[in-house]
C-alpha positions, 0 to 999 in steps of 0.5 A: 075376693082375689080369683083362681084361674084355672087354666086347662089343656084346650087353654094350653092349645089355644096358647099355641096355636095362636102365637105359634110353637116356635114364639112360646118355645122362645118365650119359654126360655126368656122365663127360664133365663130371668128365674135363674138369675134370680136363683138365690131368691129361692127357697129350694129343695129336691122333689117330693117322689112316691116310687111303686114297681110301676112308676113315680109321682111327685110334688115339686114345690119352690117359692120365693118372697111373693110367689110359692109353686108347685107341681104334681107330676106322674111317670108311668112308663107301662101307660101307653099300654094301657092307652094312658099317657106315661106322664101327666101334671098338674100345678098351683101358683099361689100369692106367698103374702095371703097363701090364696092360690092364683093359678091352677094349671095343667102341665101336661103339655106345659112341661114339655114345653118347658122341658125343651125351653131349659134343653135349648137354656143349657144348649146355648150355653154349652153346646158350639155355636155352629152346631147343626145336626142333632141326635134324638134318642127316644121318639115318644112324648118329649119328642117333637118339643125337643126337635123344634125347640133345636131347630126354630131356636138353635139352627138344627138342620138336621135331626137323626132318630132312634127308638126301639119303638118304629112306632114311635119314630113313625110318629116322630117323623109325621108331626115333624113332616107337619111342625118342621117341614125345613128340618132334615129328618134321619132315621137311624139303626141303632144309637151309635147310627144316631149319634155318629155326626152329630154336634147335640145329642138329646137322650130323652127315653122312658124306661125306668132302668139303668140304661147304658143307651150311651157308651164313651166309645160314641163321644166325639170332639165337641159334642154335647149331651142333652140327658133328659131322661135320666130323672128319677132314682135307678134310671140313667141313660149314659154310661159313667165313662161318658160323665167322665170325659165330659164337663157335667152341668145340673139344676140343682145339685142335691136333686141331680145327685139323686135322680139324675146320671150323677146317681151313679158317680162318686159323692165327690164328682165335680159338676156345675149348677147351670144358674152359676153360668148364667149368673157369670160366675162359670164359664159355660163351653171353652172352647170347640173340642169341649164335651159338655154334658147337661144332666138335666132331670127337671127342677120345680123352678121351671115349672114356676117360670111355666106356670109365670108365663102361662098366667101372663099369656092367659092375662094378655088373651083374656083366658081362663076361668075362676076355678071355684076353689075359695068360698066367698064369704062376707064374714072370712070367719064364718066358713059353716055359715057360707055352707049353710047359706049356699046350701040353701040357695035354690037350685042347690044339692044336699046330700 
């Protein structure tokens, strides 16, 4: 009978630790790159989301012929208070021809992973070539993958900070003292501090309001904008004037239009989906005084490519464990003779 891995947080860990961050982050992005070249093989649509005054939790399904996904994903902002992470995930990778799950993952830690892979994705394409300083706005979770993700894959030498939270940035600095010893790390005033200078700017903050955490005044010649935190209705990052000065990038257009910075421009607002520059069939930056911006809200074909990889590691690595999910059955017909059977057995407990 075909089996269920299930793979936890200590697997993801064991991943990491032993190929290092920098090689599964590289790794990362190789699977992004080969999903979205496949882009029109997918069947697509926008997220799944239950919104209460306190946050959101959603489904993210895509499939194509042999593979379907999905991913179970929270955002809480007012966790942390509560000693409780603001997102957390879980996500099934099942085989289409028989519908039997293969996998069942966290993606917890996997997501921010991915997150960063498709931030450096999108940034290679559409950020300079000879950028190397970086501003992060938003010190939490996200955090230290977006900073090493620039740094080990994008040559970022130096990376200026913002948080409202000191506490946050406090953190920030610490593990980058840790994963990045090489990297020049900043601590900023305010936004505008962080940003001056910078050729990348990555927004990836929390809070479930419309930020104008960034204004057009702060856009220079050049810069890239890496919004991450804008993903869900009635939450933004950027002022309007800045998607107005700046070529806009996005996933999926349909989803985009929903959660993303687009939420607050007209329907008519032109933008690209990133899988056309990939693809060849757009161009990505055109020249050096360009503003880019990637208006990034995660896409559920990224989890798919997360939940590829990790499978792949745990194959090559001998991890994981049968998760227990399916019955095996001798007769596939007799699913109240296999209860019976194995309630039963000996050892077994009936209520």
């Amino acid at each position: 009978m075909p089996r269920t891995t299930l793979l936890t947080t200590s697997d993801i860990a064991r991943i990491v630790a032993t190929h290092g961050l920098p090689a599964v982050l590289s790794r990362m992005v190789e699977y992004l790159e080969a999903d979205y070249r496949r882009w029109q093989a997918f069947e697509k649509t926008p997220r799944l989301a239950s919104h209460s005054p306190v946050g959101v939790i959603e489904l993210m399904p895509i499939c194509d012929d042999r593979e379907y996904s999905f991913k179970y994903v929270n955002g809480h902002p007012g966790n942390p208070a509560k000693g409780l992470s603001t997102v957390v995930a879980f996500g099934v990778l099942a085989d289409v021809p028989t519908g039997y799950p293969a996998v069942i993952s966290e993606l917890t830690l996997t997501t921010a992973i991915r997150t960063a892979g498709t931030s450096v994705m999108a940034a290679r394409l559409l950020a300079r070539a000879d950028s190397k300083v970086m501003a992060l706005i938003g010190n939490g979770a996200q955090s230290e993958f977006q900073a090493n993700a620039f740094h080990h894959l994008m040559g970022i030498e130096e990376v200026r900070l913002f948080d409202v939270d000191l506490a946050a940035t406090d953190k920030l600095v610490a593990n980058l003292a840790l994963s990045a010893p090489k990297l020049r790390v900043v601590r900023c005033t305010d936004a505008a501090d962080a940003v001056r200078g910078a050729d990348i700017v990555t927004t990836v903050t929390a809070d479930k309001t419309n930020a104008t955490i960034i204004t057009a005044d702060m856009i220079a010649p050049g810069v890239h904008f890496n919004a991450v935190g804008g993903d869900c209705p009635g939450k933004t990052e950027m002022a309007a004037g800045v998607l107005e000065r700046a070529r806009v990038f996005v996933e999926f257009e349909p989803q985009s239009r929903i959660e993303g910075e687009l939420q607050q421009m007209p329907a008519d607002f032109r933008v690209c989906e990133l899988w056309r520059v990939l693809a060849g069939e757009m161009a990505g930056r055109r020249e050096a005084s360009e503003v880019t911006l990637f208006d990034s809200v995660g896409f559920a074909l990224e989890d798919y490519a997360s939940l590829r990889m990790m499978r792949d590691y745990a194959r090559e690595m001998g991890m994981g464990r049968d998760a227990g999910l399916i019955p095996d059955m001798a007769d596939p017909k007799n699913l109240f003779g296999y209860m019976t059977d194995t309630a039963a057995k000996p050892g077994s407990k009936v209520a």
